[in-house]
DSSP file (Angstrom, degrees, kcal/mol; ACC not computed):
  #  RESIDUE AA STRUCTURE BP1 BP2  ACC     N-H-->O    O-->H-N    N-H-->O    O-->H-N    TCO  KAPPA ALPHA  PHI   PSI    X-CA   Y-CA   Z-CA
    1    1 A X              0   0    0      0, 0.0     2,-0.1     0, 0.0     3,-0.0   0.000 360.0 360.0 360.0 143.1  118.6  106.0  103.6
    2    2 A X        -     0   0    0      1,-0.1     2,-0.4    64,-0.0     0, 0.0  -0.240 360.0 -63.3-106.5-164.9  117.7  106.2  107.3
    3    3 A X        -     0   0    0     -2,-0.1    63,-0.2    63,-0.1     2,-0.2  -0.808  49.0-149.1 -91.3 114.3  116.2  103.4  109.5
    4    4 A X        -     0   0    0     61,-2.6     2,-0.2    -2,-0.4    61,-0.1  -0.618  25.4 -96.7-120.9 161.1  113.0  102.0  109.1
    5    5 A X    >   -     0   0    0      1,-0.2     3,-1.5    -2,-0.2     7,-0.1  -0.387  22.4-152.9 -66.0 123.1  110.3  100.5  111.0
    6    6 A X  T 3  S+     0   0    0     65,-0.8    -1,-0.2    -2,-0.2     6,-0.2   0.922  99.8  63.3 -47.7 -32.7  110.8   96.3  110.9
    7    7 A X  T 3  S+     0   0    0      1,-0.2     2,-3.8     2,-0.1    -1,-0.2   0.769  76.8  99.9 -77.1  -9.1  106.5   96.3  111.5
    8    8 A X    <>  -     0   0    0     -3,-1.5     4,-6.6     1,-0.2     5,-0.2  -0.417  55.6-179.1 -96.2  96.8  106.3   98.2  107.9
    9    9 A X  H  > S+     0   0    0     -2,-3.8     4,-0.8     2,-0.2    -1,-0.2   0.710  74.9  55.8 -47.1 -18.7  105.4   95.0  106.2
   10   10 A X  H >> S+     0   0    0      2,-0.2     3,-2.4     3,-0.1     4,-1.7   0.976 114.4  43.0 -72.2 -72.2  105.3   96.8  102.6
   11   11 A X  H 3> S+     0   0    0      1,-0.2     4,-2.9     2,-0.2    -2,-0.2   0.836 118.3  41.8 -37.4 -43.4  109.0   98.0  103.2
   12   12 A X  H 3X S+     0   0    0     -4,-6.6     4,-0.6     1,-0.2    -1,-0.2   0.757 111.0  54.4 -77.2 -11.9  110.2   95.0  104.6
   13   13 A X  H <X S+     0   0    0     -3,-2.4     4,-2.6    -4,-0.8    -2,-0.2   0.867 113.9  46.6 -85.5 -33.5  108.4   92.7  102.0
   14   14 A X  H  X S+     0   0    0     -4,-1.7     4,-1.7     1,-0.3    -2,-0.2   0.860 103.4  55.6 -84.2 -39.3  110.1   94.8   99.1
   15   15 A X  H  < S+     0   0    0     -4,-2.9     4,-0.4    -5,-0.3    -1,-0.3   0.907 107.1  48.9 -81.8  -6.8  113.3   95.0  100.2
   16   16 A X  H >X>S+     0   0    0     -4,-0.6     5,-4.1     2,-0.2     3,-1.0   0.887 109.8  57.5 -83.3 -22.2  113.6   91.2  100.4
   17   17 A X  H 3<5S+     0   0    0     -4,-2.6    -3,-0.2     1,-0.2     3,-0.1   0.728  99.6  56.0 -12.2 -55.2  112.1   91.1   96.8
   18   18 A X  T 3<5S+     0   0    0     -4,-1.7    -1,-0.2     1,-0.2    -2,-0.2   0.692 116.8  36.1 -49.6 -42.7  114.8   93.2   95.8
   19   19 A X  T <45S-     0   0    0     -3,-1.0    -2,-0.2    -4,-0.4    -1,-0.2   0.346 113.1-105.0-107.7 -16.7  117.0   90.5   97.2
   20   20 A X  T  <5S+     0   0    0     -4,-0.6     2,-0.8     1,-0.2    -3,-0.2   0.791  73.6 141.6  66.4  39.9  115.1   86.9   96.4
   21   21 A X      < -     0   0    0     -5,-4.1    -1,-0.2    -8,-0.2    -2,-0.1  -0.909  54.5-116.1-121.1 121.9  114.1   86.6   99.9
   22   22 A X    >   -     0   0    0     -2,-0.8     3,-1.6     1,-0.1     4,-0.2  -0.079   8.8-138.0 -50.5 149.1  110.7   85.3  100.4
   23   23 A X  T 3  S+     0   0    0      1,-0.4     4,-0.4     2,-0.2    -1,-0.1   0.182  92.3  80.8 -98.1  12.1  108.0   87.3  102.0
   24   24 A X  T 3  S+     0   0    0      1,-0.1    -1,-0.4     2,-0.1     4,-0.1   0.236  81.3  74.2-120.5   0.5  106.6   84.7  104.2
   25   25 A X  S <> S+     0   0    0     -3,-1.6     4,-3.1     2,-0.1    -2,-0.2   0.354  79.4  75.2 -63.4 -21.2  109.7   85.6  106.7
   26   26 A X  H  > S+     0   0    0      2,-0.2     4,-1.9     1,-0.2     5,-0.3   0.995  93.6  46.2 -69.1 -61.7  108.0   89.0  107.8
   27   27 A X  H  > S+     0   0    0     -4,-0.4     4,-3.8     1,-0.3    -1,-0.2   0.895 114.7  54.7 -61.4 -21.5  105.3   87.5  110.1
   28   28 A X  H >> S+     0   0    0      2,-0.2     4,-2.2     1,-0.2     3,-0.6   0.989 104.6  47.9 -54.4 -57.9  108.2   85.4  111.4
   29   29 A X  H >X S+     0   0    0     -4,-3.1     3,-2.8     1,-0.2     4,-1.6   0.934 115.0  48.4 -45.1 -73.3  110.4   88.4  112.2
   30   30 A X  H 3X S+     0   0    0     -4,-1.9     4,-2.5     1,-0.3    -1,-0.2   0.614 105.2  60.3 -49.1 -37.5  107.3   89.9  114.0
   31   31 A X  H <X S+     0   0    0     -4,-3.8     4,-2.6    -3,-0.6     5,-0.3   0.894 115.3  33.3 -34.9 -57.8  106.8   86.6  115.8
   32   32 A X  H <X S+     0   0    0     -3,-2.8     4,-1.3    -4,-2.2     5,-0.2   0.785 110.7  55.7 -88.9 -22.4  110.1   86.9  117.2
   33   33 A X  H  X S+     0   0    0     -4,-1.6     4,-1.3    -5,-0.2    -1,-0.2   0.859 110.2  47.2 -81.1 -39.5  110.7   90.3  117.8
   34   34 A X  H  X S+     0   0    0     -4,-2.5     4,-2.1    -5,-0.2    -2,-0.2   0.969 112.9  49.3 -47.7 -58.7  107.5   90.8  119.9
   35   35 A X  H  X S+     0   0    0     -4,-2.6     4,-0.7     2,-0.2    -2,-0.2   0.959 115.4  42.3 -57.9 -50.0  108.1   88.0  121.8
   36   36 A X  H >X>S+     0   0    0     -4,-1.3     3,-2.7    -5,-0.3     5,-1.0   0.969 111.5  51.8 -36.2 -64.9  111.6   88.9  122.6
   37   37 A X  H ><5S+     0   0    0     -4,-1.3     3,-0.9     1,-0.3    -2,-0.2   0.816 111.9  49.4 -74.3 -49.2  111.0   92.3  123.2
   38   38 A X  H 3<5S+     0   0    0     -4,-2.1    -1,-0.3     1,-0.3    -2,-0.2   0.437  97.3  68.3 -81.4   6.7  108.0   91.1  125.9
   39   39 A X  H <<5S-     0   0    0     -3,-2.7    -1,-0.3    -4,-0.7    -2,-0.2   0.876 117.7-119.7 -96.6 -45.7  110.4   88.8  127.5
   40   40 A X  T <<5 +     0   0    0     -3,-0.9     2,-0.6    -4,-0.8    -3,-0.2   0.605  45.1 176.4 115.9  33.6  112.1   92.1  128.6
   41   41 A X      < -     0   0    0     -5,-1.0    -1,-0.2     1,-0.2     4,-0.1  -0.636   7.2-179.4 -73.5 115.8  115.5   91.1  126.8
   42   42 A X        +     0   0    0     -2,-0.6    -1,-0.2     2,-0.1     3,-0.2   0.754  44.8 105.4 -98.0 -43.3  117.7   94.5  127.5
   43   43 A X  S    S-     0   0    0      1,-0.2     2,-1.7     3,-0.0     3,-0.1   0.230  90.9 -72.1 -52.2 138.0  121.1   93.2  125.4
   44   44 A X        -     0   0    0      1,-0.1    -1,-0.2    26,-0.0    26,-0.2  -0.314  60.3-105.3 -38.7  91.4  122.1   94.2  122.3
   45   45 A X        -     0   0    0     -2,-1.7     2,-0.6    24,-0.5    -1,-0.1   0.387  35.6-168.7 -25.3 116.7  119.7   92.8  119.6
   46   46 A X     >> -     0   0    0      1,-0.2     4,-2.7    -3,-0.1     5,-0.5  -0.873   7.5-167.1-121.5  95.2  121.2   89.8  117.7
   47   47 A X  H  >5S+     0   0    0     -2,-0.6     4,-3.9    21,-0.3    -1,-0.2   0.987  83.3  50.0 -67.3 -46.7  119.4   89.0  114.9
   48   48 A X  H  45S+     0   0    0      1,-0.2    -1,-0.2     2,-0.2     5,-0.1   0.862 124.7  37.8 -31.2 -39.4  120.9   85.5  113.9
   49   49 A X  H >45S+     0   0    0      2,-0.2     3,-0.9     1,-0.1    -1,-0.2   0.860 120.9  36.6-103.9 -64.4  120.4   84.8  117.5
   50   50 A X  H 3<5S+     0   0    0     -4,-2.7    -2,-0.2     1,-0.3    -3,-0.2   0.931 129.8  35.7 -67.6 -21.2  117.1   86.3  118.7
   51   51 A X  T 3<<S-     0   0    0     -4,-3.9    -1,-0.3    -5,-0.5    -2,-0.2  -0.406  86.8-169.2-142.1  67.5  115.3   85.5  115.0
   52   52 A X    <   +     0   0    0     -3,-0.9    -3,-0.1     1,-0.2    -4,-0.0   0.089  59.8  38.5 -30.4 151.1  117.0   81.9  114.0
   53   53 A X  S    S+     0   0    0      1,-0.2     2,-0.3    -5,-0.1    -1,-0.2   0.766  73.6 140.4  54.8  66.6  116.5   80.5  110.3
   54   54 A X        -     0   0    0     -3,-0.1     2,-1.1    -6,-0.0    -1,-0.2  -0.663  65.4-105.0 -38.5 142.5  116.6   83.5  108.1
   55   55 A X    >>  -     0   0    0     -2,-0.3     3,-2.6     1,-0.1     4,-1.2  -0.796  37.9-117.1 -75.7 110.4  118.3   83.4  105.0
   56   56 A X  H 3> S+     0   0    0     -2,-1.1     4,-1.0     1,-0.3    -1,-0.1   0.627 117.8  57.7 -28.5 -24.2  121.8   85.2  105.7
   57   57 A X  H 3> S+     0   0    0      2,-0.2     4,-1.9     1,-0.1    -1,-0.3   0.916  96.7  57.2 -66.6 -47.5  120.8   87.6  103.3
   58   58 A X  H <> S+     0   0    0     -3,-2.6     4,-3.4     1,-0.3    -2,-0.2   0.863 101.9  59.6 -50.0 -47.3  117.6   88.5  105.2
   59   59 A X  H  X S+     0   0    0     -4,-1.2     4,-2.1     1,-0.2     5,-0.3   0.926 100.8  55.6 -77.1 -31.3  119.8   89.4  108.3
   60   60 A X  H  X S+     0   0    0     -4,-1.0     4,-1.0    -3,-0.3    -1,-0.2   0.846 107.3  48.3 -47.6 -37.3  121.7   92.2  106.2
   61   61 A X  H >X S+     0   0    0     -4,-1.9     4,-1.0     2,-0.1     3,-0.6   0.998 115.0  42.8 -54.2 -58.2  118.6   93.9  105.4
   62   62 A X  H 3X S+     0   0    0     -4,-3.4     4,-5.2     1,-0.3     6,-0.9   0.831 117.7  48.3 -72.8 -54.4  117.3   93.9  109.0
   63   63 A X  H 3< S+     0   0    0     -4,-2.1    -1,-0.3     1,-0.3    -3,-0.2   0.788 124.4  32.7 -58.6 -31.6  121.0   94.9  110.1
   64   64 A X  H << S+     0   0    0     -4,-1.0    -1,-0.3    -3,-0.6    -2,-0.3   0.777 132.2  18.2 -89.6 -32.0  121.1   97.7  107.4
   65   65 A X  H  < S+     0   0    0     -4,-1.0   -61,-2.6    -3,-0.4    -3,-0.2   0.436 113.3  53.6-104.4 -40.6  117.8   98.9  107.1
   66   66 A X  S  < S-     0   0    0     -4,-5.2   -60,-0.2   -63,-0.2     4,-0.1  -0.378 117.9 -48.9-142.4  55.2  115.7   98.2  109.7
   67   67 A X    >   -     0   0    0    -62,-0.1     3,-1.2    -4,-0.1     2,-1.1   0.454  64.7-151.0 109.3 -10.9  116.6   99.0  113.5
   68   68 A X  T 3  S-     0   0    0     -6,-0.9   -21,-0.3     1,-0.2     3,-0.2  -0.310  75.2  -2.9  64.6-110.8  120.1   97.5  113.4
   69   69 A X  T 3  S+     0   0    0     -2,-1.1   -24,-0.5     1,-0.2    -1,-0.2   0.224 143.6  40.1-125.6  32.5  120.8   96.4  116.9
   70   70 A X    <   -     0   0    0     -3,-1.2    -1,-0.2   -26,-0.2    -2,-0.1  -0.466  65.0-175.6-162.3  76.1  117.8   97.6  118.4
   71   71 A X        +     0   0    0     -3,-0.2     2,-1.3     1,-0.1   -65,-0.8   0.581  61.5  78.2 -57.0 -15.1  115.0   97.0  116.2
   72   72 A X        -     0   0    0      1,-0.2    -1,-0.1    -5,-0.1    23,-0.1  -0.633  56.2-170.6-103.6  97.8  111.9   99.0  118.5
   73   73 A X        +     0   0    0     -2,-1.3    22,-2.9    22,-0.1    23,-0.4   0.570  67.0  47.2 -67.2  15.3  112.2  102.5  118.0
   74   74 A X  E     -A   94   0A   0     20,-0.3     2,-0.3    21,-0.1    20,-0.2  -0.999  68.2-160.3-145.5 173.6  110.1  103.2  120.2
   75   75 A X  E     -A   93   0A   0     18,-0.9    18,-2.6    -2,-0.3     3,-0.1  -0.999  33.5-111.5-127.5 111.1  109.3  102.1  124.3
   76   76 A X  E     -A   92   0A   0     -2,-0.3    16,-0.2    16,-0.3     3,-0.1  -0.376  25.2-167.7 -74.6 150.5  106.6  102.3  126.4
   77   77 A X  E     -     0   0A   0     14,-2.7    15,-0.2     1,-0.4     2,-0.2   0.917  62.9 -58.2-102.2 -54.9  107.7  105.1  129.3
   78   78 A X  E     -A   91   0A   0     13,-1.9    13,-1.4    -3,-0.1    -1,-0.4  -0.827  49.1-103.1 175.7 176.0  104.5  104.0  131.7
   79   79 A X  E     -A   90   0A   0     -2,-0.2     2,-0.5    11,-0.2    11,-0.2  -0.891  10.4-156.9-136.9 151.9  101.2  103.7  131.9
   80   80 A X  E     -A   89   0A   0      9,-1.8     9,-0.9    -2,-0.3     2,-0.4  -0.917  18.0-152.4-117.8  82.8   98.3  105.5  133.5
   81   81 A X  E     -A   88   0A   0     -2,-0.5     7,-0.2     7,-0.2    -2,-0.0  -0.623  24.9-109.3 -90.0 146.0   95.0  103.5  134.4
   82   82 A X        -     0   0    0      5,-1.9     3,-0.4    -2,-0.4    -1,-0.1   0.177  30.8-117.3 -33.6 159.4   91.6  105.1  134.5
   83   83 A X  S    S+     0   0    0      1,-0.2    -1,-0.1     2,-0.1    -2,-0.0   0.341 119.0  53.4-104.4  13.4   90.3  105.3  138.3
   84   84 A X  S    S-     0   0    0      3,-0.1    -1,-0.2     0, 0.0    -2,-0.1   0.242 114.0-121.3-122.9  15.6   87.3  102.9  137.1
   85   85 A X  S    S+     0   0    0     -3,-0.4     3,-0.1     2,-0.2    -2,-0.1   0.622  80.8 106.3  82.5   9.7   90.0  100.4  135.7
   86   86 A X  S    S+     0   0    0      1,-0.2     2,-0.3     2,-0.0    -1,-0.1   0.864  76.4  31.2 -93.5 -50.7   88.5  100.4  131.8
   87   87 A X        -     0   0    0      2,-0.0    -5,-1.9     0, 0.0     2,-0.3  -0.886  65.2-167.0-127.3 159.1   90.6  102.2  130.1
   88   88 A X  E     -A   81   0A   0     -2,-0.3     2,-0.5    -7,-0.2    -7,-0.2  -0.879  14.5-141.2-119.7 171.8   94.7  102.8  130.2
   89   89 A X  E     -A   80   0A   0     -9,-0.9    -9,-1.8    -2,-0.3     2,-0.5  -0.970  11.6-158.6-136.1 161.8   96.8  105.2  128.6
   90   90 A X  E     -A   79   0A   0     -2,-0.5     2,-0.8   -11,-0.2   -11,-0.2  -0.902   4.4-155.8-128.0 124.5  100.3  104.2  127.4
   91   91 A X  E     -A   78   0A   0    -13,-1.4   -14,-2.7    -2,-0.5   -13,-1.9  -0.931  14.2-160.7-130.8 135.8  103.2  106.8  126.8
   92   92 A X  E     -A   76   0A   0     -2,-0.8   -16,-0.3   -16,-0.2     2,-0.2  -0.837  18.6-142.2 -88.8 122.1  105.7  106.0  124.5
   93   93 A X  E     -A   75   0A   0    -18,-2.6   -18,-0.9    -2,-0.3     2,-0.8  -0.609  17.5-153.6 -72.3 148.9  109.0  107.2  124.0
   94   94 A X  E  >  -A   74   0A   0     -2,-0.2     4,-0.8     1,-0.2   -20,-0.3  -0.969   8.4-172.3-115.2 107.6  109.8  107.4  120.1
   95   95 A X  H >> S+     0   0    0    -22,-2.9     4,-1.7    -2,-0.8     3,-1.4   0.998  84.2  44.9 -83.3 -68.1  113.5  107.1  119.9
   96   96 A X  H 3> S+     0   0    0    -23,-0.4     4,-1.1     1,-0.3    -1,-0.1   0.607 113.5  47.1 -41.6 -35.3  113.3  107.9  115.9
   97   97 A X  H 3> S+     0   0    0    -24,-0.3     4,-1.8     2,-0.1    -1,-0.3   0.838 115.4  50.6 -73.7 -29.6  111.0  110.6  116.3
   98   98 A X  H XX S+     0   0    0     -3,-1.4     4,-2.1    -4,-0.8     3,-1.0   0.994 113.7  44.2 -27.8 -93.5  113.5  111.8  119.3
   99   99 A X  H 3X S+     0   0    0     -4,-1.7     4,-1.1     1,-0.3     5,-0.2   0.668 108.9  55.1 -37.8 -48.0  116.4  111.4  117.0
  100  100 A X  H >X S+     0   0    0     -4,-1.1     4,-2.7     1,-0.3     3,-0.8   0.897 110.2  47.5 -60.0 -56.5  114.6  113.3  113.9
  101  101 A X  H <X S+     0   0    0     -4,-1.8     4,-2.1    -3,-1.0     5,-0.3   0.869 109.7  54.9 -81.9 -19.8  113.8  116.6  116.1
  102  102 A X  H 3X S+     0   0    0     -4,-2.1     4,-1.0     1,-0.2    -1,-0.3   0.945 114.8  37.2 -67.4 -37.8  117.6  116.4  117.4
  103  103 A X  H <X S+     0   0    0     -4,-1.1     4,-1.9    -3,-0.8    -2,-0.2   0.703 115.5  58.5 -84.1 -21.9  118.7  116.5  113.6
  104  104 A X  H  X S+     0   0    0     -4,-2.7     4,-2.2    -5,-0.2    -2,-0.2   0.965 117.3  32.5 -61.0 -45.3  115.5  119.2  112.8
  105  105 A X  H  < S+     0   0    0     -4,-2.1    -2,-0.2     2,-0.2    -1,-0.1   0.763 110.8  57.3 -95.3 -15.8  117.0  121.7  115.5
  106  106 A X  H  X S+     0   0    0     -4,-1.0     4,-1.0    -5,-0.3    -1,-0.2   0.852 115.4  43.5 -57.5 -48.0  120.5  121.0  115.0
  107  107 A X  H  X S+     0   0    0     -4,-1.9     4,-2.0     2,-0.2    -2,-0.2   0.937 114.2  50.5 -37.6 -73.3  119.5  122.1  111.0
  108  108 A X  H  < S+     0   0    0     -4,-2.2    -2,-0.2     2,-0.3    -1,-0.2   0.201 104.4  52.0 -75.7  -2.3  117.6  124.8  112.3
  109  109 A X  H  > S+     0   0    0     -3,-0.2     4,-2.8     2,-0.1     3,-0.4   0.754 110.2  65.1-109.7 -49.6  120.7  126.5  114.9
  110  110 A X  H  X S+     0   0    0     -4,-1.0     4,-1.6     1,-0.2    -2,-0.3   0.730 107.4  30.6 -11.1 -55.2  122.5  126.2  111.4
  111  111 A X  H  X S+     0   0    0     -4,-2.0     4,-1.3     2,-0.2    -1,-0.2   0.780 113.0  55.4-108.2  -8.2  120.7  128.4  109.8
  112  112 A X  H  > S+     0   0    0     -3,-0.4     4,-2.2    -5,-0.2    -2,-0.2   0.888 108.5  56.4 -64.4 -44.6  119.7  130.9  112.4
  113  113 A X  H  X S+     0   0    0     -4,-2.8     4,-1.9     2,-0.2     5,-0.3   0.962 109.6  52.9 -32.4 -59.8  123.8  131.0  112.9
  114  114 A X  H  X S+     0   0    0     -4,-1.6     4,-2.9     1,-0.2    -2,-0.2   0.886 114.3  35.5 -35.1 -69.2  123.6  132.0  108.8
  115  115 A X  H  X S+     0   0    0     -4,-1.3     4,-2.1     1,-0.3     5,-0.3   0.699 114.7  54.7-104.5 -16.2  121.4  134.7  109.0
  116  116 A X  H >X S+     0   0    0     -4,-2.2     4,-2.7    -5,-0.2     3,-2.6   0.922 115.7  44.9 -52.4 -68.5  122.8  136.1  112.7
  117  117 A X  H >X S+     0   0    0     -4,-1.9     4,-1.6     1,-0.2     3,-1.2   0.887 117.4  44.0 -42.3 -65.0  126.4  136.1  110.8
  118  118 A X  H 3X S+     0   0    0     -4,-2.9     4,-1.8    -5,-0.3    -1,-0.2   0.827 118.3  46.8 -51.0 -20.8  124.5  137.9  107.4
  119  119 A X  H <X S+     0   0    0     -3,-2.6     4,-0.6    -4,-2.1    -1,-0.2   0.720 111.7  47.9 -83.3 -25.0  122.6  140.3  109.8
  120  120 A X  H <X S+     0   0    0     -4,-2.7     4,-1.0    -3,-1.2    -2,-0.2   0.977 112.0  48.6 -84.9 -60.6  125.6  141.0  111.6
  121  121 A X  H >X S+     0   0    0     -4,-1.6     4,-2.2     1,-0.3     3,-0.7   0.882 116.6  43.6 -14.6 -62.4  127.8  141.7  108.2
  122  122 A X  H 3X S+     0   0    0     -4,-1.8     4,-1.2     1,-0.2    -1,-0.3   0.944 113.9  50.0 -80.2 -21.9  125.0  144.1  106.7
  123  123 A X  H 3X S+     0   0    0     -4,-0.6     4,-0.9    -5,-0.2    -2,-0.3   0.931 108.8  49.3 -63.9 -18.1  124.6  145.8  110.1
  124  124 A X  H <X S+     0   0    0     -4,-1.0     4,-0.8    -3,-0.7     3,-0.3   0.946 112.9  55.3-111.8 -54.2  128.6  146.3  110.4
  125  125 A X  H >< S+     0   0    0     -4,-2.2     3,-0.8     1,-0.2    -1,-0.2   0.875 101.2  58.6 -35.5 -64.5  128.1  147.9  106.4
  126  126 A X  H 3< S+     0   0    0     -4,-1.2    -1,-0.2    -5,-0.3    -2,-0.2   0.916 101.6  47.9 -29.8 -77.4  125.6  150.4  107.4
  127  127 A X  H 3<        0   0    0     -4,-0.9    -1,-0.2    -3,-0.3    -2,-0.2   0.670 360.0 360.0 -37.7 -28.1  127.5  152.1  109.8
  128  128 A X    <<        0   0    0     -3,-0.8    -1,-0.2    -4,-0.8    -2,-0.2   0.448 360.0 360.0 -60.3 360.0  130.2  152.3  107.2
């Protein structure tokens, strides 16, 4: 099971279900993990520490499931305002979408390696 967003409340409310951890903890987490995160805290992400009064259970989902020790997969990269001040545009890095095309092409050199190796085998047969 890979690493999932902490802000998908469905996910996060069902795995503490699974667990007997009340569901009235989510908005908390959100509470705290925005605010953290706008404070511009750079450290390695402690949940016990950065999101106090959890049920000890609660912090093994998060740690296991949901970002680890860095719970925003993604970062704003910068931002671009309009030249009449109205509107901005925000570009994000997606570290998890990042990660996903690194394991897509990594797959995908894998099997172009296969079919070089099978192509090269029946070409070497041919000549035979």
């Amino acid at each position: 099971m890979g690493i999932r967003s902490v802000f998908d409340g469905g996910e996060l409310r069902r795995e503490f279900e699974k667990r007997g951890i009340d569901g009235k903890f989510v908005g908390i987490i959100w509470k705290h993990v925005i605010g953290n995160n706008a404070k511009g805290e750079r450290e390695e992400w402690n949940w016990e520490k950065q999101v106090p009064s959890l049920p000890s259970s609660a912090y093994a989902v998060l740690r296991s499931n949901f970002g680890g020790t860095n719970p925003l997969s993604s970062s704003l990269h910068s931002v671009f305002h309009s030249s009449d001040n109205l509107t901005s545009k925000l570009l994000i890095k997606l570290k998890v979408l990042i990660n996903s095309f690194k394991h897509f092409f990594k797959q995908l050199q894998l099997i172009l390696n296969r079919f070089k190796f099978l192509f090269c085998r029946m070409e070497h047969s041919w000549r035979l």
